[in-house]
N, C-alpha and C positions, 0 to 999 in steps of 0.2 A: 769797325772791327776788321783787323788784318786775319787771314787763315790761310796758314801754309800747310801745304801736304808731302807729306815723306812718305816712302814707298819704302819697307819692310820687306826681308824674306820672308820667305812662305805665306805670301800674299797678307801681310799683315801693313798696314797704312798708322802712320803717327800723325794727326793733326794739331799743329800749333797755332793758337788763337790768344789774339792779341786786344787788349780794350784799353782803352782811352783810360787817361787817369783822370779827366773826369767824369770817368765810371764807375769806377771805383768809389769814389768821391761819394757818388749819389748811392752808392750802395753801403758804405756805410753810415751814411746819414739812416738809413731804412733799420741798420742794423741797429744804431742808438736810438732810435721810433720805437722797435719792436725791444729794446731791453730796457730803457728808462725805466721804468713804472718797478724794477727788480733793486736798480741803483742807491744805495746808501750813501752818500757823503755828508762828511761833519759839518754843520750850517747851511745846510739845503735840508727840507722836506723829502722823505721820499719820492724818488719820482721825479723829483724837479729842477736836480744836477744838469748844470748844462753840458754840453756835450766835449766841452775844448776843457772844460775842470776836470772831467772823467779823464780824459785822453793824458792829462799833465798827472792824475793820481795813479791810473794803470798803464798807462802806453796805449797807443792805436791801437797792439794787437788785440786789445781787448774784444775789438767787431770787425778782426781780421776771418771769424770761423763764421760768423752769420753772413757777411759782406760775400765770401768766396762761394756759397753756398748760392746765395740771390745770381749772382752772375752767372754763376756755370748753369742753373736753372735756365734764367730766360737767355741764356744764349746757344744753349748747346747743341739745338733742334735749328737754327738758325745755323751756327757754323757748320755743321752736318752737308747741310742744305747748300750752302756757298760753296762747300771742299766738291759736291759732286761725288765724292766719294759713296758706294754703295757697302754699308757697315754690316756686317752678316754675326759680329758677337758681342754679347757683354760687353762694352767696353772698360778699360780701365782709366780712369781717370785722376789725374796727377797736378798739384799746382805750382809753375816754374818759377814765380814772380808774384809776391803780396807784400808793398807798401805802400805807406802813405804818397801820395807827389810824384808815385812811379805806373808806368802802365801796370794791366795785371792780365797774367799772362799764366795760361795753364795748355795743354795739350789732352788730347781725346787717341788712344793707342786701342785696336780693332783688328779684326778681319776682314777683309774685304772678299767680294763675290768674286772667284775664280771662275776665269774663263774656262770654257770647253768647248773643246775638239771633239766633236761630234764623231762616232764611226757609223758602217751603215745601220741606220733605222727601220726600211722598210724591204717587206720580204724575211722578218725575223721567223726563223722556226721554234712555236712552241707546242709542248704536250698535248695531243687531244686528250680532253676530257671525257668522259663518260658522265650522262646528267640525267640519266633515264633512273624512274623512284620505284624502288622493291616495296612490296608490302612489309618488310621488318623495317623499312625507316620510315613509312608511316604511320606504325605499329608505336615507335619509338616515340615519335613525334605527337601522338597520343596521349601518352602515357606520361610523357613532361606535362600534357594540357591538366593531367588527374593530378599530377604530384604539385602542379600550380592551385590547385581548386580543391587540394586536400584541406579538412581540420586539422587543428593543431588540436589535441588531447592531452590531457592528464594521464601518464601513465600509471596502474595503481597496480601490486600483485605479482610483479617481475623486477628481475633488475636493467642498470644501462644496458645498452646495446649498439650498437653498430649504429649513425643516422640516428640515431635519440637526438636532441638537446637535452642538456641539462641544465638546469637554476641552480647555478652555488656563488656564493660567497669564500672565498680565497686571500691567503697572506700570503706572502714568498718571506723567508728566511735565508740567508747568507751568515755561515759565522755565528749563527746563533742571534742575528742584526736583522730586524726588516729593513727592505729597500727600497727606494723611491719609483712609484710605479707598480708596483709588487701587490697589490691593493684591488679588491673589485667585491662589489656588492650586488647579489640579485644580477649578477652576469649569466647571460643565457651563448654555452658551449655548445654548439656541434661536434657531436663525436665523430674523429671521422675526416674535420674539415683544414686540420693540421696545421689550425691561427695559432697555436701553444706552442711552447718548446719543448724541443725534444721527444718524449714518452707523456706527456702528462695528459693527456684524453683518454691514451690505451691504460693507466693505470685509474681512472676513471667508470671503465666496463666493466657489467658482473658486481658494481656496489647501487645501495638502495637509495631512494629518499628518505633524507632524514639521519645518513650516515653521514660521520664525520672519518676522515683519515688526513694523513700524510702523504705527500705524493712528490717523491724523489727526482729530481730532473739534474741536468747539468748545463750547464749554460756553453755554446760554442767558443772555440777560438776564438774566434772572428769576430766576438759580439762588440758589439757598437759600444755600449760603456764598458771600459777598459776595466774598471772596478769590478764587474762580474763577469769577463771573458773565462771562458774555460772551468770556471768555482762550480762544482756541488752547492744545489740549492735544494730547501725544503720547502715544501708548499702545503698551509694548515688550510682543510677546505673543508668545507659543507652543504652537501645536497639537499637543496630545498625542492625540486622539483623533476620528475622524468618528464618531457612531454616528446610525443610520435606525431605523425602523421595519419589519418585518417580518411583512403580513397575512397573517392564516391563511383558507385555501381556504373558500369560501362556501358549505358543502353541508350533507346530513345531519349526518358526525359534528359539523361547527360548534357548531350547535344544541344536538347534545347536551351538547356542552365547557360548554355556557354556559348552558344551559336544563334546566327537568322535559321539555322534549319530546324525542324521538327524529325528528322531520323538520323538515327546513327549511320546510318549508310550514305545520305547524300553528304553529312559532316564530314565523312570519312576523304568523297571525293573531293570535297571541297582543300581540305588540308594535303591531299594527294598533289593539287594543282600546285597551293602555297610551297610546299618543299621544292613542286618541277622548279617552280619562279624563281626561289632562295639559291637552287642548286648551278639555276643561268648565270645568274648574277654572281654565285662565289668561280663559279668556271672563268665568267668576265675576269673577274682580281683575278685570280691564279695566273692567267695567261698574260696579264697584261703585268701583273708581278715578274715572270720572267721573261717578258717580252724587255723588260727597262731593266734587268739584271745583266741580260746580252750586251744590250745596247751601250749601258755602263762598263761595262767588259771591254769593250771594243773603242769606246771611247779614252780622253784623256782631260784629266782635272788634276789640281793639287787642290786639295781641302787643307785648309787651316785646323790646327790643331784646337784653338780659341773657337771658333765654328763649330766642332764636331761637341768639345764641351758644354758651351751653350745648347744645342740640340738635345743634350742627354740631359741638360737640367733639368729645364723646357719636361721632358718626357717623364720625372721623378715626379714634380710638379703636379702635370696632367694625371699621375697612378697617383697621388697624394688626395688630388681632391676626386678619384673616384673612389677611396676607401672610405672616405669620409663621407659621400654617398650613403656608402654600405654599411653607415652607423659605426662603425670605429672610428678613432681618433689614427690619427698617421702616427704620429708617438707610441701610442698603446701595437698598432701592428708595427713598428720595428721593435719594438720592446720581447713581442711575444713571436716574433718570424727569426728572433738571431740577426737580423740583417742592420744595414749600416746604408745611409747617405751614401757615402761613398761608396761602399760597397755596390747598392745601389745603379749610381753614375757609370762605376765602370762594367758590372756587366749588360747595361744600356748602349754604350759608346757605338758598339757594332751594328747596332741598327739604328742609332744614331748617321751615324754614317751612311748606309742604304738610305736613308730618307734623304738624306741630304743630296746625294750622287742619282738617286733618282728624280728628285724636284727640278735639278741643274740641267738634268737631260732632256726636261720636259721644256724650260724655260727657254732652253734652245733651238730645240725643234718649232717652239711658237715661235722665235725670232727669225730663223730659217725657213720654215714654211709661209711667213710671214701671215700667221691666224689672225684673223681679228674678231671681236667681240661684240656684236652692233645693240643697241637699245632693243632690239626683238628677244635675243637672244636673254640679257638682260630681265624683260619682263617675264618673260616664261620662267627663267628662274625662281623670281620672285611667288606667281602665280605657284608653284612646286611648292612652297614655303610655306604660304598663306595657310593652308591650313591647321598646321602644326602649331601658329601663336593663335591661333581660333580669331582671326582677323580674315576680312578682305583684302584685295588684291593691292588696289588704291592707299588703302591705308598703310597698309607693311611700308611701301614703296615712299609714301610720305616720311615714315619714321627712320630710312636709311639713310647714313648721312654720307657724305661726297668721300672719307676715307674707309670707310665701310662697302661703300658704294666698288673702290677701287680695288680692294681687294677680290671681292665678289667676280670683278669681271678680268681678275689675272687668273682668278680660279678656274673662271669658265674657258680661258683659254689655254689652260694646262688642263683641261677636260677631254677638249677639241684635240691637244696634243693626243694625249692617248689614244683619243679615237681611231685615229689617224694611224696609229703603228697597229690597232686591231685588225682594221680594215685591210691590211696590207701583210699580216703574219700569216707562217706555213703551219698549221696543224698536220703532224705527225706522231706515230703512236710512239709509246717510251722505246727508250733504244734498250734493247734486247728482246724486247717484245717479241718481234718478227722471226727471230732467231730461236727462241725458245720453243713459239707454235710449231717449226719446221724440225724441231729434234726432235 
């Protein structure tokens, strides 16, 4: 295998990878292995065409699309690997060269990791935080514990309201045409929680169970299928069910329902503590959020455009499979949010890019401070983890595998990175602060 590497503007790398023709050769032998048994020809058996009769009744090309497929698989992680190159996007993949007798030759086009020019890192000034907890955000903090450990009830005797759910059943009409998607049975609505489009939960409050109506919407500009962007839509729907919420009484037994303690007063301090702990730790992000927004500031990178788009996909992705989580379907919530893939991606891109300008700063400072990550460091890790898959220490550590493994410990020392800029930042109060107490 030859791999050559061409260097791109905007840190974008083209590798061209070269294979033997008889690589080719053996590959698509594989490919008439794996299609035979589909092959027809007149005086053979299905299946039993030999491979030089195929090739004189279709041409080579015929296992030119399975053949380039098998190669670019087992080789692509291998040429990757030889170029040296460090690949940071999607790449695109192109084939330059497929015949028979001839090498076969494609190319791998990418972004590579952009260097950084570090500016100063330590000594950054960022915002004191205030982390001291009032009684109304434990008050607060409460009162989510009641609305986590409410009933769900059958409402009977009123109408929707504000935070109801509702049970209906719904068509969408366009045009007087239902439309694909448009459809839901025994769907349980949160009024309120604005997964619908447009107006249609608010024209929802104030009707009964057991009513049926019309419920007028309009579909945005923007909306992702071009066929109902911007159209008036009718929606036939029918309420099968109101159901509320139902808190349980704020007292001792509470407490115990839901806690090791037996009084509502030592629960109370106990969750007192929980918020101090939660409030340290969001003060940690915040400070080290703009501790590496300076630092990035002050520094110097080119980001690949191929990079930052990967990164925003990467992050659709990641929101894609937490809706699904949350019991919808990713299709049903762009159907019913207006929104669009693309749309989507691009207003992602911006903090796509922070992630990215932040990760680059850190990876540098570990190469500059020269961090390193030792097998102690390591096991404590792991030991941190253990209980979360309800395993032992030993065990977990058995089941990590050596590129899992490696990750883990580039994590921990873009950990140590951060550490390292906290230990070293100015905590000052916001600017005008000082200026305001004195007027």
């Amino acid at each position: 295998m030859s791999v050559q590497v061409e260097t791109l503007e905007k840190n974008m790398a083209k590798l061209t990878i070269e294979l033997a023709e008889d690589k080719l050769e053996d590959a698509m032998q594989k490919a008439y292995l794996k299609q035979k048994r589909k092959i027809n020809l007149p005086g053979f058996r299905k299946g039993k065409a030999p491979r030089h009769m195929v090739e004189k009744m279709f041409g080579p090309e015929v296992f030119y699309e399975d053949a380039s497929d098998i190669l670019i698989r087992e080789n692509y992680s291998k040429a990757i690997d030889e170029s040296g190159a460090d690949l940071v996007s999607r790449p695109v993949v192109d084939i330059v060269q497929i015949e028979k007798g001839k090498p076969f030759i494609f190319t791998i086009e990418a972004a590579v990791k952009p260097e950084v020019k570090l500016g100063e890192y330590k000594g950054i000034e960022v915002t004191k935080i205030d982390t001291s907890v009032t009684d109304e955000e434990v008050d607060a903090e409460i009162e989510k514990e009641r609305n986590t450990n409410a009933r769900t009830v059958t409402v009977e005797g009123r109408p929707i309201q504000e935070g109801d759910t509702a049970v209906i059943d719904f068509e969408g009409f366009v045009d007087g045409e239902p439309f694909e998607g448009g459809m839901g049975e025994n769907y349980s609505l949160q009024i309120g929680s604005h997964s619908f489009i447009d107006t249609f939960e608010e024209q929802l409050v104030g009707k009964n169970a057991g009513e049926e109506l019309e419920v007028q919407v309009t579909f945005p500009e923007e909306y992702h299928a071009a066929e109902l962007a911007g159209k008036p839509a009718t929606f036939q729907v029918k309420i099968h069910e109101i159901k509320a919420q139902e808190l349980p009484e704020l007292d001792d037994e509470f407490a115990q329902d839901i806690s090791e303690f037996d009084t509502l007063a030592e629960y109370k301090e106990s969750v007192r503590k929980a918020v101090s702990e939660r409030k340290e730790a969001e003060a940690k992000r915040a400070k080290e959020e703009e501790a590496i927004k300076k630092i990035v500031e002050q520094s110097t990178m080119d980001i690949p455009e191929a990079m930052v788009e990967t990164q925003a996909e990467n992050m659709v992705e990641e929101f894609a499979r937490g809706i699904t989580q949350q019991g919808m379907s990713f299709e049903q919530y762009m159907q019913f949010s207006g929104m669009s893939v693309e749309k989507m991606k691009e207003q992602m891109k911006p903090d796509a890019l922070s992630r990215i300008q932040g990760s680059l700063v850190l990876e540098q400072i570990v190469k500059e401070e020269g961090i390193e990550v030792t097998e102690e460091d390591f096991d404590a890790a792991v030991a941190k983890m253990a209980p979360s898959y309800g395993m032992g220490q030993e065990k977990l550590k058995e089941m990590i595998g050596e590129e899992e493994k490696e990750s883990m410990m580039k994590d921990l020392a873009i950990s140590k990175a951060a550490d390292l800029i906290l230990e070293n930042v100015k905590e000052c109060e916001k600017a005008g602060g000082e200026e305001g107490a004195e007027a």
